[in-house]
C-alpha positions as CSV (number, residue, x, y, z in Angstrom):
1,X,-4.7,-13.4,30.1
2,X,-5.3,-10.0,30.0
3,X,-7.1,-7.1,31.6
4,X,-8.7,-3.8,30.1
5,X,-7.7,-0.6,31.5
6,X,-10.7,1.5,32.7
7,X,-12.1,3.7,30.3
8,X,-11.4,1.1,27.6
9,X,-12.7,0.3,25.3
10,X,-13.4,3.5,23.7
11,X,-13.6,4.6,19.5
12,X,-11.1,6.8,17.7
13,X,-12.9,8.2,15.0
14,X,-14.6,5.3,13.2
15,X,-12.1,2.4,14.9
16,X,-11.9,0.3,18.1
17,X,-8.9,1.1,20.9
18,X,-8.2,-1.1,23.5
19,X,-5.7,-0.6,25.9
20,X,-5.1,-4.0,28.0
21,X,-2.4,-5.3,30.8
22,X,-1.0,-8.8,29.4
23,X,0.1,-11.6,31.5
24,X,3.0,-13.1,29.8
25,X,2.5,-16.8,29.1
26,X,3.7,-19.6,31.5
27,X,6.1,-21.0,28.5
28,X,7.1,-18.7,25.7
29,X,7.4,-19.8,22.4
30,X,9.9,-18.5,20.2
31,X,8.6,-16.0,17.2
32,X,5.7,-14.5,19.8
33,X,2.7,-15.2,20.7
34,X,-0.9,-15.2,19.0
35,X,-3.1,-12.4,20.1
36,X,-6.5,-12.9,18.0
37,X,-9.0,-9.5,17.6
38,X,-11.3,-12.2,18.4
39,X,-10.6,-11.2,21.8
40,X,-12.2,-8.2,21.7
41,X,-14.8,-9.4,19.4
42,X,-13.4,-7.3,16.7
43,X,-12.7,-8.4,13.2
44,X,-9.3,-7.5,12.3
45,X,-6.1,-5.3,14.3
46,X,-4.9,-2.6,12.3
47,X,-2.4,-1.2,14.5
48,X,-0.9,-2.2,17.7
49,X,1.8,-1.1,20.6
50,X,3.8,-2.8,23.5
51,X,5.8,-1.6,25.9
52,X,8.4,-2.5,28.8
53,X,7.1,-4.5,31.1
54,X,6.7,-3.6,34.9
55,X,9.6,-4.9,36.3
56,X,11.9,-3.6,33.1
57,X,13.1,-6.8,32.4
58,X,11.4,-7.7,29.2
59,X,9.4,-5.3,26.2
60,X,7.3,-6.7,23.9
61,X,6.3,-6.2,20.3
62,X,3.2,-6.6,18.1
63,X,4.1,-8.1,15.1
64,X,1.9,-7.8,12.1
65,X,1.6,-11.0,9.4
66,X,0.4,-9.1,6.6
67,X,-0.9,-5.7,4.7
68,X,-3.8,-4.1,6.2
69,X,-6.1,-5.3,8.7
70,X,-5.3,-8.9,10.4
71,X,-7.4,-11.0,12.2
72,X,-4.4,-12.1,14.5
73,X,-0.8,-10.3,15.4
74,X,1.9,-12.0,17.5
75,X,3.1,-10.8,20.9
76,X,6.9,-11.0,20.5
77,X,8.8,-10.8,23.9
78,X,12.6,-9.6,24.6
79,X,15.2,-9.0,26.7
80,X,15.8,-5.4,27.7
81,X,19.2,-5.9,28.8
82,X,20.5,-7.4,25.4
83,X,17.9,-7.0,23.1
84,X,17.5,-10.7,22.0
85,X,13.6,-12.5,22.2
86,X,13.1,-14.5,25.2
87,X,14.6,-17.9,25.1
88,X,12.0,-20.7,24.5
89,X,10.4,-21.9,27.5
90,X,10.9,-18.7,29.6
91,X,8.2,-18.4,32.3
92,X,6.5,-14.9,31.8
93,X,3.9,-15.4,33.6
94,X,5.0,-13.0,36.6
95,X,5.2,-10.1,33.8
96,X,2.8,-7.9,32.9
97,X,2.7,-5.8,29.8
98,X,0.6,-3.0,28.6
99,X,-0.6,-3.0,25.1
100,X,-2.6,-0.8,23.0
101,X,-4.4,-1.8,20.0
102,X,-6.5,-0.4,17.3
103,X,-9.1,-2.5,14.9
104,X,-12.4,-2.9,13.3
């Protein structure tokens, strides 16, 4: 689940920016997970940042799967403290997470 910040979504330049809150999932599964552009009705991300999430615990990533623009990237969650992902299974869904993402 997630929620767009207001003002968003705006262009920058010739692209689409989105900047979003993110519930973390109820169980996490190990190597992220998938956030399609289909979300936003876009085609394709071409660039995307997380950041620590509101209670400090946990950061996130986007990870891309491939060169250029992809139709979906992975939200990949960690452990602030020791810099590990999130075990398997871990209830996220009290975190939020702000992301900001660029695409066509």
């Amino acid at each position: 689940m997630f929620t767009p910040l207001p003002g968003y979504p705006t262009k920058h330049r010739n692209k689409n920016f989105e900047t979003i809150d993110w519930v973390g999932p109820e169980y996490y599964l190990p190597g992220g997970i998938e956030f399609p552009a289909s979300n936003f009705g876009w085609g394709g991300f071409d660039s995307g940042y997380g950041q620590i999430s509101q209670s400090g615990d946990y950061r996130v990533e986007v990870q891309f799967s491939n060169y250029g623009a992809v139709q979906t990237v992975l939200l990949v969650v960690f452990v602030v403290a020791t810099g590990l992902e999130v075990a398997g299974s871990t209830d996220l869904s009290d975190e939020v997470f702000r992301l900001s993402l660029m695409g066509v």
